[in-house]
C-alpha positions in Angstrom: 0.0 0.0 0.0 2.4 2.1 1.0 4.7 2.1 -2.1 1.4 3.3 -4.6 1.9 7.1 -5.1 -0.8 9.5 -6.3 -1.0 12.8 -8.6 -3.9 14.5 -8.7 -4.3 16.7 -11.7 -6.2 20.1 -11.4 -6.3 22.5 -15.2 -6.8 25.9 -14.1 -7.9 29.0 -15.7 -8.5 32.0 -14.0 -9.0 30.4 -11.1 -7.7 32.5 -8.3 -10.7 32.7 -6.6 -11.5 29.1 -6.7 -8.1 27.4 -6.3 -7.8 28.6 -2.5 -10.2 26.6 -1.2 -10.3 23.5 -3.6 -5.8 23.3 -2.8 -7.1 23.6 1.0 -9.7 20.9 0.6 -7.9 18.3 -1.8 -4.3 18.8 0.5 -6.2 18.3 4.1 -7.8 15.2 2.3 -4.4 13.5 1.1 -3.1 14.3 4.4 -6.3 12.5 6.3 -5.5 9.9 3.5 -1.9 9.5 4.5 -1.3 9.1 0.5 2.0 9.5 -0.9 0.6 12.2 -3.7 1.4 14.9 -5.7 -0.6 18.1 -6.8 -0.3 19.1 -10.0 -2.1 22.5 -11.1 -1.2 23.1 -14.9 -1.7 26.9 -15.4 -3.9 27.3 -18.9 -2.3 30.6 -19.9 -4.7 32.5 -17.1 -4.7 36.3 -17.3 -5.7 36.4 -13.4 -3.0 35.5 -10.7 -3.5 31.9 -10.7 0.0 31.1 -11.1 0.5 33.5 -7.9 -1.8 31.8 -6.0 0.0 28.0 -6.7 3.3 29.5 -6.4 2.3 30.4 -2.9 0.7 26.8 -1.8 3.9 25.6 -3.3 6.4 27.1 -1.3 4.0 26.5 2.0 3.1 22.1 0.6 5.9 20.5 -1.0 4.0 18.4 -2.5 2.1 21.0 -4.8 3.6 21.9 -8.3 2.7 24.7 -10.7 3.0 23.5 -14.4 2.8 26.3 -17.0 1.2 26.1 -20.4 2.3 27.9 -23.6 -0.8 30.1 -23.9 -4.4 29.4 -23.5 -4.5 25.8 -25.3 -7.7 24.7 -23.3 -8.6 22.0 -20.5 -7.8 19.0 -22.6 -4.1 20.2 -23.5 -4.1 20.8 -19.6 -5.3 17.4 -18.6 -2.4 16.3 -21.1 -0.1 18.2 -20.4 -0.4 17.1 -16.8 -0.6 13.5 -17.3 2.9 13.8 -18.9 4.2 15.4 -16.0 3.1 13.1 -13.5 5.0 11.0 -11.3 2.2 8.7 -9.6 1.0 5.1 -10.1 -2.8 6.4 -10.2 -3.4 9.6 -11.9 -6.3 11.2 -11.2 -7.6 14.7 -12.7 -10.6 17.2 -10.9 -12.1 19.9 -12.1 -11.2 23.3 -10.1 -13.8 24.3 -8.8 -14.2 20.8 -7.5 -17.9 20.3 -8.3 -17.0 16.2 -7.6 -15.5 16.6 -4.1 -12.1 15.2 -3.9 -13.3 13.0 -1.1 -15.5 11.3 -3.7 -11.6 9.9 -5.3 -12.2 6.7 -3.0 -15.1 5.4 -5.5 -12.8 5.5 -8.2 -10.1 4.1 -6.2 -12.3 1.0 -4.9 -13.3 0.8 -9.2 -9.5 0.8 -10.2 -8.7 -1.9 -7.3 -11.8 -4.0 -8.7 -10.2 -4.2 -11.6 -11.0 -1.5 -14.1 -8.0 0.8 -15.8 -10.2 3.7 -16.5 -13.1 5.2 -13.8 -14.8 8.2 -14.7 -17.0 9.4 -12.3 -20.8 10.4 -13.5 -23.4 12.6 -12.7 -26.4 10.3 -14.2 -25.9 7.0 -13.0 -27.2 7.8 -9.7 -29.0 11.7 -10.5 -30.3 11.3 -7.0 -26.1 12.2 -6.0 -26.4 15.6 -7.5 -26.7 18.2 -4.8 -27.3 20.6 -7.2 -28.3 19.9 -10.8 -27.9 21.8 -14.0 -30.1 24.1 -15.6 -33.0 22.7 -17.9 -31.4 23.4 -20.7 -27.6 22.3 -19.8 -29.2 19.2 -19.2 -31.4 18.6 -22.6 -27.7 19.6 -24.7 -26.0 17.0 -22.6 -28.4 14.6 -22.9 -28.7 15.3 -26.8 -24.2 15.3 -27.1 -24.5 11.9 -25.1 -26.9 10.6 -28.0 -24.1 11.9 -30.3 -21.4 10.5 -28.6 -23.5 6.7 -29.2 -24.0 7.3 -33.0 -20.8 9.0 -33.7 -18.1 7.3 -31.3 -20.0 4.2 -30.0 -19.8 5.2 -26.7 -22.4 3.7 -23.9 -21.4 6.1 -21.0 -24.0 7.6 -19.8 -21.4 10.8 -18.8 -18.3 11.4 -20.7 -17.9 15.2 -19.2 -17.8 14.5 -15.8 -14.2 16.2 -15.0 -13.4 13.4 -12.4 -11.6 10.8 -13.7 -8.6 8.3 -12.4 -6.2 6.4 -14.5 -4.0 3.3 -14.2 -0.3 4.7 -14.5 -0.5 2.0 -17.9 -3.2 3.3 -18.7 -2.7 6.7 -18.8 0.6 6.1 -20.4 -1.3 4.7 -23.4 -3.8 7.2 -23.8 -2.8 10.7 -23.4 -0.1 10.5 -25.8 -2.0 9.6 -28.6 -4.8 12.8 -27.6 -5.7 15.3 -29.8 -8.3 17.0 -28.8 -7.4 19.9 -27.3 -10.5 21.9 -25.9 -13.7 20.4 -24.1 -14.0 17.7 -26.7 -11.3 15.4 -25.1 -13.1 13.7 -22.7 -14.6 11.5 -25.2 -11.7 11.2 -27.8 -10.0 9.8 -24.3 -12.7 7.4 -24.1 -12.4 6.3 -27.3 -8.9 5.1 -27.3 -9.1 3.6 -24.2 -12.1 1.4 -25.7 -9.8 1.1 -28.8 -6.8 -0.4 -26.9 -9.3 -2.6 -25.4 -8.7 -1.0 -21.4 -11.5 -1.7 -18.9 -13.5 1.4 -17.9 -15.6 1.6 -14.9 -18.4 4.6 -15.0 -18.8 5.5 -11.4 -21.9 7.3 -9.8 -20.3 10.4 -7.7 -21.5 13.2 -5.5 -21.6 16.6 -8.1 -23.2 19.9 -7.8 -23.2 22.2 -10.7 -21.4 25.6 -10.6 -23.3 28.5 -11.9 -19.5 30.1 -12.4 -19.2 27.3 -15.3 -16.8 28.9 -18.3 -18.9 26.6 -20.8 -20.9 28.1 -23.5 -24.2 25.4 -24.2 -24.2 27.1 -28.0 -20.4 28.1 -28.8 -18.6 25.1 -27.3 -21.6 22.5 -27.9 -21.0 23.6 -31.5 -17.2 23.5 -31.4 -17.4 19.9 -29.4 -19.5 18.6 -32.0 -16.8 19.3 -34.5 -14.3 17.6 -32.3 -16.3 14.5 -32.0 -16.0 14.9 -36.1 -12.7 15.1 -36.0 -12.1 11.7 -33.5 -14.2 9.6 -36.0 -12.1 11.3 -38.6 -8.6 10.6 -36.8 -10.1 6.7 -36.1 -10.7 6.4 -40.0 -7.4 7.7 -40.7 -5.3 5.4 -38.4 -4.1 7.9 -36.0 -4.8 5.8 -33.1 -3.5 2.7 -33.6 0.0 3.4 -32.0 0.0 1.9 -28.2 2.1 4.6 -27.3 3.2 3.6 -23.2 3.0 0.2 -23.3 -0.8 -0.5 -25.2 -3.2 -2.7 -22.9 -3.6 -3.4 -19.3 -4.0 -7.0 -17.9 -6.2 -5.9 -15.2 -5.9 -2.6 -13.3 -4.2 -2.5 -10.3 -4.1 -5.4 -7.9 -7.2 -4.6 -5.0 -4.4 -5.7 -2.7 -1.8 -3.3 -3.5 -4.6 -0.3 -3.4 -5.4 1.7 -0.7 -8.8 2.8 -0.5 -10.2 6.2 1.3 -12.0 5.5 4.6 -15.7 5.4 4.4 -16.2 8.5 6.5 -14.3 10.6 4.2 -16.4 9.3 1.5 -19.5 10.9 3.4 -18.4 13.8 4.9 -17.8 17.4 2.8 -14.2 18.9 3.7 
């Protein structure tokens, strides 16, 4: 148990006002965990004092790191661009304004130890875990982009866009490398190859709220994410993810007995 180590993932864009509070939460939680971990915040070209505000959790935690991007390149260059930074043997990327609380990273623990390589956490297994639900109309363009996401990609998630997801250190190895998608779009294209390369993926009902501060436009980016789901079928015609880049398949996940798992009451209990 002891030798597993963890790096959890967090893209940022003008986020100063959120990251306080979500570095205070996810860092009291790895330290109730006792995890061996790292925190990773990758910095998406922010015109705010985001970098500022990681600089100073990183000179106070050792354990935090501020990874710059070239520019604004968008959350799925971020989640990349993280991922290839990382040090840990389970990976694991949140959202900012942590709208999945961290303390909700022992499900997908408990799915990676059962077995699975991939576990995304999702809003619409269990709708009865969302302690504050999307406007009407969020909801009817998610629902329509997870229709989509069937006819186009094949995917039978019920959530790809959940921004709560864990990876096998293999696993993650395999995938990231060969993404593409740069924007909001990634979440499936990730998805996709990791069906592709034939890795088990466990979608796990998680505690969310929605975020009224959300920097996702239903019309602009549900237009622009349909064109990257385009583009995925597109890449998967042309061959472009064939390459098991990191090692290709996993034979199983990680061994239940070499994984620790977060104690019930922290699974329960809001930092």
């Amino acid at each position: 148990m002891d030798s597993l180590t963890y790096s959890i993932i967090i893209p940022a864009y003008n986020e100063s006002q959120r990251l306080p509070a979500t570095l205070d939460k996810v860092l009291a939680y790895l330290a109730q965990q006792g995890w061996n971990a790292e925190v990773i915040v990758v910095n998406d070209g922010s015109r705010d004092n985001t970098a500022d505000v990681v600089r100073d959790f990183a000179r106070r935690n050792s354990i935090v790191r501020l990874v710059e991007n070239p520019g604004n390149r968008g959350k799925g260059y971020s989640v990349r661009n993280g991922m290839s930074q990382a040090k840990g043997d389970i990976l694991l990327f949140s959202d900012a304004d942590l709208s999945s609380p961290i303390y909700e990273a022992g499900k997908l623990l408990r799915a990676l130890a059962q077995g699975a390589d991939v576990a995304i956490g999702s809003r619409w297994v269990d709708a009865d875990l969302q302690t504050q639900r999307q406007p009407f109309y969020r909801q009817l363009s998610g629902r329509v982009f997870n229709l989509l996401l069937r006819v186009v990609l094949g995917l039978r998630q019920k959530d790809t866009q959940c921004g709560f997801k864990a990876f096998t250190r293999r696993a993650a190895r395999s995938i990231f490398p060969l993404q593409r998608i740069e924007r909001w779009g990634f979440d499936p294209e990730i998805l996709y190859i990791a069906n592709k390369f034939g890795f088990k993926t466990a979608e796990v009902p998680v505690e969310w709220a929605n975020d009224e501060r959300s920097k996702i436009s239903p019309l602009r980016d549900g237009t622009r994410m349909f064109m990257e789901l385009c583009s995925i079928r597109w890449n998967a015609i042309r061959g472009l993810y064939r390459v098991k880049a990191g090692g290709g398949k996993s034979s199983g996940g990680v061994a239940s007995s070499q994984l620790p798992v977060a104690s019930p009451s922290t699974d329960t209990q809001k930092q």
